[in-house]
VEXDRENLUM-492556 format. One line per 4 residues: number of its first residue (from 0); their letters; for each residue z, y, x of N, C-alpha, C. Coordinates in steps of 0.02 Angstrom, whole numbers, plus 50000, padded with zeros to 5 digits. Example, Ala and Ser with C-alpha at 12.3 -4.5 7.8 and 13.67 -1.06 7.14 Angstrom:
2
0> as> 50390,49716,50660,50390,49775,50615,50390,49835,50660  50354,49888,50642,50357,49947,50684,50394,50002,50645
//
This chain:
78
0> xxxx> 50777,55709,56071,50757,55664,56125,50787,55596,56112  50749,55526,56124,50786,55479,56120,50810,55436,56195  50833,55393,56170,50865,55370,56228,50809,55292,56260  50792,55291,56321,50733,55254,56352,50779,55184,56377
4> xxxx> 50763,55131,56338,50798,55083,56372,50747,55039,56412  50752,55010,56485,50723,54966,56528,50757,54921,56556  50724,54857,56540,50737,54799,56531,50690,54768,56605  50734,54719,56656,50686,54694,56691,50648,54619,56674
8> xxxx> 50602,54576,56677,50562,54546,56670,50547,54506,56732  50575,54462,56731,50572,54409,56812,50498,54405,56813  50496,54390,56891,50438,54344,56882,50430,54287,56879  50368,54258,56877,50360,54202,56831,50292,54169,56885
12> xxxx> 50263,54129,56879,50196,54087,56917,50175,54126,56942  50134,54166,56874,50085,54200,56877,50057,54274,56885  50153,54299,56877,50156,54392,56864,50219,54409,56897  50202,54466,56921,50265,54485,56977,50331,54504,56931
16> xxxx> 50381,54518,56962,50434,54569,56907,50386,54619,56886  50421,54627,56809,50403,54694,56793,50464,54724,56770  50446,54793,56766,50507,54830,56689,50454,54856,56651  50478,54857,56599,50475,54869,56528,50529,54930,56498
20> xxxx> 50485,54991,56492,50541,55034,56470,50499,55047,56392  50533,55068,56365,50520,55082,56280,50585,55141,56255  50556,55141,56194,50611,55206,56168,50573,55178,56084  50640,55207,56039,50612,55214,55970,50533,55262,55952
24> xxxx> 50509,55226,55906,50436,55246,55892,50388,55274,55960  50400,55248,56032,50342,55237,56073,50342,55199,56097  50257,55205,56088,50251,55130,56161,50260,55118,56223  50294,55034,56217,50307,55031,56273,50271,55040,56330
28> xxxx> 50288,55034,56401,50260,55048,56446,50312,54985,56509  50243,54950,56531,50254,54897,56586,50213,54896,56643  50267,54890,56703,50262,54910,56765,50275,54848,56796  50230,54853,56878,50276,54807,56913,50321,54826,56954
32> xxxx> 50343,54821,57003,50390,54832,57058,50362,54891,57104  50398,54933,57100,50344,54989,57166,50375,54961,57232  50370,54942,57285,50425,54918,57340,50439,54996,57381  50442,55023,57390,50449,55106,57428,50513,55143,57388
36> xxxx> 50499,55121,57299,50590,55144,57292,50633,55090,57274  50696,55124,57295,50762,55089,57292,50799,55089,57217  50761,55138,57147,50798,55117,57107,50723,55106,57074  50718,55057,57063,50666,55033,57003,50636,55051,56957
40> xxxx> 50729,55034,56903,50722,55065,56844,50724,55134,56833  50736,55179,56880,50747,55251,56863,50678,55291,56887  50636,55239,56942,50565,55261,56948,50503,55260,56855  50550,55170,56846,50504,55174,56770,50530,55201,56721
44> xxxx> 50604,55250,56719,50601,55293,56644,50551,55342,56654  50551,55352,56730,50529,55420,56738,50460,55427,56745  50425,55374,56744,50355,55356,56717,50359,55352,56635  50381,55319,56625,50374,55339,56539,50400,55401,56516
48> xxxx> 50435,55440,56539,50445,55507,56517,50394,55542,56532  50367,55529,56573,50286,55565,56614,50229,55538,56547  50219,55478,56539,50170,55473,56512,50178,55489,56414  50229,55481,56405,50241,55531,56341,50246,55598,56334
52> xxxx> 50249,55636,56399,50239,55734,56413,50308,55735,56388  50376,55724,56399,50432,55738,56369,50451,55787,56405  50469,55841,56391,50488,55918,56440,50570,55887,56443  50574,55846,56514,50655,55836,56544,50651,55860,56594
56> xxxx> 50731,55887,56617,50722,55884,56684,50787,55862,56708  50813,55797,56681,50852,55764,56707,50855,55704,56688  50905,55609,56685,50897,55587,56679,50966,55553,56673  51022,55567,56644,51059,55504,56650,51069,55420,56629
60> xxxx> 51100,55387,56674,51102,55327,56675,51168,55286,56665  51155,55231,56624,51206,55202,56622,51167,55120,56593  51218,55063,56615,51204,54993,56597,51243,54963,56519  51187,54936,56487,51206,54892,56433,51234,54830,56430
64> xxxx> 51283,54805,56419,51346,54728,56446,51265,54648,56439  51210,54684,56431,51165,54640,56426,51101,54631,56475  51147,54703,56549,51096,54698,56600,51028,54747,56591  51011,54752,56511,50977,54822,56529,50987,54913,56546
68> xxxx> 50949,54939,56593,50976,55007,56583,50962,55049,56529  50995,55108,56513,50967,55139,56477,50979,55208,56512  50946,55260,56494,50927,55319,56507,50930,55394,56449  50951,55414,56463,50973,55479,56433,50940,55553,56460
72> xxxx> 50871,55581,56422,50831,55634,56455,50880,55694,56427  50876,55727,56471,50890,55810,56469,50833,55832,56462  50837,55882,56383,50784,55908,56372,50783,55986,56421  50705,56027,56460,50708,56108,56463,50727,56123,56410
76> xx> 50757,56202,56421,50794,56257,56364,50700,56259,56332  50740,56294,56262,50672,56327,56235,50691,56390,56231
//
């Protein structure tokens, strides 16, 4: 399993915040703001763990000294 880092993305004129979560060899995946949850970034790993079918069922978290999060999936047993 690799590790999902999400990065936020101000907004700008023309485009709301987004995040941007990515991982080695997949594509990224960009979101805007859901307003209903309170953690953002832990709504968009967990959309990109969804849209790659990654069998997790957990998620730890921790911050990079550069403001992005990163994310750590717990893989199901096989």
């Amino acid at each position: 399993m690799k590790a999902i880092q999400v990065k936020v993305l101000p907004a700008t004129n023309t485009k709301p915040t987004r995040y941007k979560a990515w991982a080695e060899g997949c594509k990224p995946l960009v979101r805007s703001e859901v307003f209903d949850v309170t953690n953002q970034t832990h709504y968009i790993a967990w959309a990109f763990v969804m849209e790659h079918k990654w069998q997790v069922y957990d998620l730890l978290e921790g911050q990079l000294p550069n403001g992005d999060w990163v994310y750590i999936p717990h893989e199901l047993q096989r």
